[in-house]
C-alpha positions as CSV (number, residue, x, y, z in Angstrom):
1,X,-14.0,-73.1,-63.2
2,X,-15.1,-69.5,-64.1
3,X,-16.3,-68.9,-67.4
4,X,-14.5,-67.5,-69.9
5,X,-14.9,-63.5,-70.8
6,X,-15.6,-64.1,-74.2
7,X,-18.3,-67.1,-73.2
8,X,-20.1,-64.6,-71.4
9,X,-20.5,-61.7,-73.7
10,X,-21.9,-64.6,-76.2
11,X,-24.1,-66.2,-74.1
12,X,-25.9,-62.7,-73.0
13,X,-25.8,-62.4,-77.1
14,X,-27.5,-65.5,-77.7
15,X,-30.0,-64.8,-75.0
16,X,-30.6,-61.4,-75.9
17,X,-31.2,-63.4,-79.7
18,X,-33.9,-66.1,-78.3
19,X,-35.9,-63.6,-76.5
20,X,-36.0,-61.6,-80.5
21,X,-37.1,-65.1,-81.9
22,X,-39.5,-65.5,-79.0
23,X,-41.0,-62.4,-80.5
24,X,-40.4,-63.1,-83.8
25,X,-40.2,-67.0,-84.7
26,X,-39.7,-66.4,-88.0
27,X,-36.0,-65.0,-87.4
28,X,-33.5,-67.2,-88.2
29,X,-30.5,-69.1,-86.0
30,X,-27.0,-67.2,-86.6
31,X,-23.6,-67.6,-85.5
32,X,-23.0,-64.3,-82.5
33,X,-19.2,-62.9,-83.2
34,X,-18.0,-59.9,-81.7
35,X,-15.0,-57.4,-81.2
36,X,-14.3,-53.9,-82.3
37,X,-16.7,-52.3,-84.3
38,X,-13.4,-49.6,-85.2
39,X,-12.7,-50.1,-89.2
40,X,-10.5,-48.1,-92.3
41,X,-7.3,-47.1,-92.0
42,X,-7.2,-45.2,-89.6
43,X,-10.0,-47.1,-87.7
44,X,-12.3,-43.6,-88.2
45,X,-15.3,-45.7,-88.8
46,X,-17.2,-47.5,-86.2
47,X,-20.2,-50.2,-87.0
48,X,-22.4,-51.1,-84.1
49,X,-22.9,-54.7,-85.6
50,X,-23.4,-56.7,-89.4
51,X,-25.2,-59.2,-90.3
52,X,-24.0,-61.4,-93.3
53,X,-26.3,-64.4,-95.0
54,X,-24.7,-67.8,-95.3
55,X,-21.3,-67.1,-94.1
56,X,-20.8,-69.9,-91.4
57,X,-21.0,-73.5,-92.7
58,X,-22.9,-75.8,-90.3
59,X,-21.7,-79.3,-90.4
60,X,-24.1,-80.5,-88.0
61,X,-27.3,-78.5,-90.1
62,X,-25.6,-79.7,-93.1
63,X,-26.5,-76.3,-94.4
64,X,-25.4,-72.7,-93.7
65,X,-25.8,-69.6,-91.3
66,X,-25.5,-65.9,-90.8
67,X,-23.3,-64.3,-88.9
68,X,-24.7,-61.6,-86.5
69,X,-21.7,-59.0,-85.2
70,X,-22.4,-57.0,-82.4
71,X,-19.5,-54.3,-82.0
72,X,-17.8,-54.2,-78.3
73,X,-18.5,-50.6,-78.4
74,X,-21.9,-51.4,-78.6
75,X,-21.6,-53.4,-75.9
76,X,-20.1,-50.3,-73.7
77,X,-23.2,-48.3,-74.4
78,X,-25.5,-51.1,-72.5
79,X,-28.5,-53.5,-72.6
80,X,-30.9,-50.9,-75.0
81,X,-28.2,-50.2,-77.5
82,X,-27.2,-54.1,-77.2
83,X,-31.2,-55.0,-78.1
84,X,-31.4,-51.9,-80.8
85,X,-28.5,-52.9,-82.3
86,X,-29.9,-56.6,-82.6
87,X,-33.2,-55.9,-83.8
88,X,-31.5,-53.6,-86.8
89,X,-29.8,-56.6,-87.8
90,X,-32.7,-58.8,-87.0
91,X,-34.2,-57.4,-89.4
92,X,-31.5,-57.8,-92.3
93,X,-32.2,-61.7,-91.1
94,X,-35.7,-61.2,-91.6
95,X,-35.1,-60.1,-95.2
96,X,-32.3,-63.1,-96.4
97,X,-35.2,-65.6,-94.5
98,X,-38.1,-64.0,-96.5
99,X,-36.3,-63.5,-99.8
100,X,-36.5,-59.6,-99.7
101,X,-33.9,-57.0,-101.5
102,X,-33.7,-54.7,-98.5
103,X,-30.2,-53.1,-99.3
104,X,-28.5,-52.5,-102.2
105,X,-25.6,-50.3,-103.1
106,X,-22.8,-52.4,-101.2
107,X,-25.3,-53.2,-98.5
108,X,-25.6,-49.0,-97.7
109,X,-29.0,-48.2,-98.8
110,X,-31.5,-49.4,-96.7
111,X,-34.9,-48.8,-98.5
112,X,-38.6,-49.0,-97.7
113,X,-38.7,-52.8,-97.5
114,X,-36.3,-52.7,-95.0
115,X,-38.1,-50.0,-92.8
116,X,-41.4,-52.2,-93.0
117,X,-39.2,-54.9,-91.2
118,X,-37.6,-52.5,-88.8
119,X,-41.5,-51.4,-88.4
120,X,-42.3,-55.0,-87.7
121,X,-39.7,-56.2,-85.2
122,X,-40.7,-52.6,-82.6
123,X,-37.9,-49.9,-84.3
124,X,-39.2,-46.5,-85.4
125,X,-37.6,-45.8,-89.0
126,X,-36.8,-42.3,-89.9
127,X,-40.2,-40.5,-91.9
128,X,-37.5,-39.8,-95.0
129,X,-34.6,-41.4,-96.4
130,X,-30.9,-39.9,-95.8
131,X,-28.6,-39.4,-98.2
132,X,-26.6,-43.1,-98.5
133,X,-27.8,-44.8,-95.8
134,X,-32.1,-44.2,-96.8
135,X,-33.8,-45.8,-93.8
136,X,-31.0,-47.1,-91.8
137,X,-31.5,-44.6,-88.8
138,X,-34.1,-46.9,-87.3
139,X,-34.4,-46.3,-83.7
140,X,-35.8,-48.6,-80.7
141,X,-39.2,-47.5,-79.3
142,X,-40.2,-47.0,-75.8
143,X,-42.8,-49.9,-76.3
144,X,-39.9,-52.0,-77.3
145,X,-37.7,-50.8,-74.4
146,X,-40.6,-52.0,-72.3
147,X,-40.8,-55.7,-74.5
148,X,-37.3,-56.4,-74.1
149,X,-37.0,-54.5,-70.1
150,X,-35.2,-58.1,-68.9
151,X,-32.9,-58.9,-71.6
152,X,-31.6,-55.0,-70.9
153,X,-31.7,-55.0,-67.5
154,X,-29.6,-58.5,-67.6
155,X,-27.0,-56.8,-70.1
156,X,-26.5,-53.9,-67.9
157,X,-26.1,-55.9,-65.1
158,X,-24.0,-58.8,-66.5
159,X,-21.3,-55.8,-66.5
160,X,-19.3,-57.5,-69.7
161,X,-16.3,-56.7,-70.9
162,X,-16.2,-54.1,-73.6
163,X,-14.4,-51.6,-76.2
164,X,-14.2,-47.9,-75.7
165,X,-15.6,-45.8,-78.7
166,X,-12.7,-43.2,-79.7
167,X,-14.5,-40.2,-79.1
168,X,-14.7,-39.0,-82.9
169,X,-16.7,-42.1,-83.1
170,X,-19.0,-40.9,-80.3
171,X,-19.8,-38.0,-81.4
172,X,-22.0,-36.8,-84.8
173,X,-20.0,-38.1,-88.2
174,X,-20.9,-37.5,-91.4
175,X,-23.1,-40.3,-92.8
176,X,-20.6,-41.3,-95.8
177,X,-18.0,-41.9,-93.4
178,X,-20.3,-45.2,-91.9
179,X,-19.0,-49.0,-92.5
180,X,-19.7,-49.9,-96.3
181,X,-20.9,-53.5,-95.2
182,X,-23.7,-52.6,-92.9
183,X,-23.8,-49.3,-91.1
184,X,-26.0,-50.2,-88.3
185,X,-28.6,-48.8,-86.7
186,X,-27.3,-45.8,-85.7
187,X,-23.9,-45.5,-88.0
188,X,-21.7,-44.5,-85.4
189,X,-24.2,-41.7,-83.4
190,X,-24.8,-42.0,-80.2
191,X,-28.9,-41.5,-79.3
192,X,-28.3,-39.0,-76.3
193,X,-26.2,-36.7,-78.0
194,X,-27.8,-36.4,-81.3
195,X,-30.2,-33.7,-81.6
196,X,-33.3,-32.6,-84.4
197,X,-34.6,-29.1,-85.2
198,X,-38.4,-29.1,-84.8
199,X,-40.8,-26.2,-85.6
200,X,-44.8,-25.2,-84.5
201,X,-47.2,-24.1,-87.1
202,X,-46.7,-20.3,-86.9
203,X,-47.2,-18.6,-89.6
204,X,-45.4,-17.0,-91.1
205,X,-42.6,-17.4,-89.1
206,X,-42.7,-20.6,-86.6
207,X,-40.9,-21.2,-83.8
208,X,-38.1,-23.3,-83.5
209,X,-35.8,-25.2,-81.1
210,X,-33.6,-28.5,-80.9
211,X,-34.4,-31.7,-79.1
212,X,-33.6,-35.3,-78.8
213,X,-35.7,-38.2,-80.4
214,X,-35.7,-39.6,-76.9
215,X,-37.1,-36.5,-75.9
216,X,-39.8,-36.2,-78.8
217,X,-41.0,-39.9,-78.0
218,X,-42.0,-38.4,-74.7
219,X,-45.4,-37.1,-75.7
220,X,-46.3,-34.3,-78.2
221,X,-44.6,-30.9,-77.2
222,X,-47.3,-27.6,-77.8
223,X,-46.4,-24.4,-78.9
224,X,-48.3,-21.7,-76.6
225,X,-48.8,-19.1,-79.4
226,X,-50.6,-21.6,-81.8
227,X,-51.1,-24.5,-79.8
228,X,-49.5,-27.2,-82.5
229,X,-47.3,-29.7,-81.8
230,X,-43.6,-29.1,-82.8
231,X,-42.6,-30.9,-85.5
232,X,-39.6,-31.9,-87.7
233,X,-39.6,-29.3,-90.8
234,X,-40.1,-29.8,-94.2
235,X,-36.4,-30.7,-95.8
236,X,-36.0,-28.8,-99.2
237,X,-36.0,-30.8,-102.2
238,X,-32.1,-31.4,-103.1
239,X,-31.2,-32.3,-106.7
240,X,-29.5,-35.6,-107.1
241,X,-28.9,-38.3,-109.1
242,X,-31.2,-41.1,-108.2
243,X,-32.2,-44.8,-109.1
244,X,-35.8,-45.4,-108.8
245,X,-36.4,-48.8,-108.3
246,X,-40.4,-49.7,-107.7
247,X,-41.5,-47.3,-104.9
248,X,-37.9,-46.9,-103.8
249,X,-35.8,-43.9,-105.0
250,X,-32.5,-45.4,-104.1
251,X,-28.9,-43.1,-104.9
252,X,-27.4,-44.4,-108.5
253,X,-24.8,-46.7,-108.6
254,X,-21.7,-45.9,-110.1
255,X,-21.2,-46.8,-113.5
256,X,-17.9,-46.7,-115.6
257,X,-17.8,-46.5,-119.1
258,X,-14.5,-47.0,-122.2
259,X,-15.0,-44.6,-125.1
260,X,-13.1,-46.1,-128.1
261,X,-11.6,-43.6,-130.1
């Protein structure tokens, strides 16, 4: 008898998994769920994929373990967004299995422990923190395209079945608008289409232009007039209201207070 849709798309899942724990043995079993990454109202926000400690109760184990979701629109985007979006949450499983805060603010905030893990299982974390989401934005490397080559090339070909992105959801959205629980590794942006301003080191004026991270991983791109390598610019300092927790500066929660009068 053929197998079943849904038993496919989880067993390449739970393939895709081992080969990470081959890797990495000290990543932990979880349960593999997935479906559409579309949430809110509306269904305006898209997740590639969550992870969430403790949430499946293992009789046989006699103990618990995570879920891992991996969104069916990640699954439409092929084998390297499948694996990127695996290691993000690899990570996450990394941290409940080591003890480690990694998150905080409803799961939004990734900080620096979090990037050292992202660091650790082959994903390139952005050099600063963004506004809500810190050091979420951690991408997959080329080395790690090249680690994982036959567990992508096995997704792409395994043609699964998979969910359509709406197309506000493929394009650039604003980072609040990502999924509160976990916003995934890339919160809703695809890697082709998103683009960075780089600049040389011409002075007093430098030179600038916009390219992909894809492209930028590529090798070091020279400027002809003063033969530096173009490079993200210097963000200007914003004033905001921050938490700063041990090396972290994380965004303040939100407190309420009752004046008695």
């Amino acid at each position: 008898m053929k197998a079943q849709e849904g038993t496919r798309i989880i067993a390449a899942l739970e393939s895709t998994w081992g080969a990470i724990q081959k890797h990495h043995p000290d990543v932990p079993d979880v349960v593999i769920v997935t479906g559409t990454g579309q949430k809110g109202r509306r269904q305006q926000r898209l997740t590639w994929g969550h992870h969430t400690a403790d949430r499946w109760l293992d009789a046989v184990a006699a103990g618990r373990k995570a879920e891992l979701f991996v969104s069916g629109e990640a699954i439409a985007k092929g084998g390297e967004m499948v694996v990127e979006t695996m290691l993000h949450e690899a990570a996450h499983a990394l941290a409940a299995a080591r003890h480690i805060k990694d998150t905080s603010c409803a799961g939004r905030w990734h900080n620096r422990k979090y990037a050292a893990l992202a660091t650790e299982l082959g994903l390139e974390p952005p050099k600063r923190a963004a506004k809500v989401i810190g050091f979420s934005e951690a991408l997959i490397t080329a080395a790690t395209v090249g680690r994982y080559a036959a567990q992508i090339r096995k997704l792409d070909a395994a043609t699964l079945a998979h969910i359509e992105a709406p197309k506000k959801a493929e394009g650039e959205q604003d980072q609040e608008q990502q999924d509160e629980d976990n916003p995934g590794p890339r919160g809703g942006r695809g890697r082709a289409g998103k683009r960075m301003a780089v600049e040389c080191g011409c002075r007093p004026t430098p030179r600038r232009m916009q390219v992909t991270p894809k492209f930028l991983e590529g090798g070091k791109v020279l400027c002809g007039e003063c033969e530096q390598a173009f490079q993200p610019p210097e963000t200007e300092l914003e004033l905001e209201l921050q938490l700063q927790l041990g090396e972290d500066a994380e965004p303040a929660e939100l407190v309420s207070a009752r004046i008695e009068r």
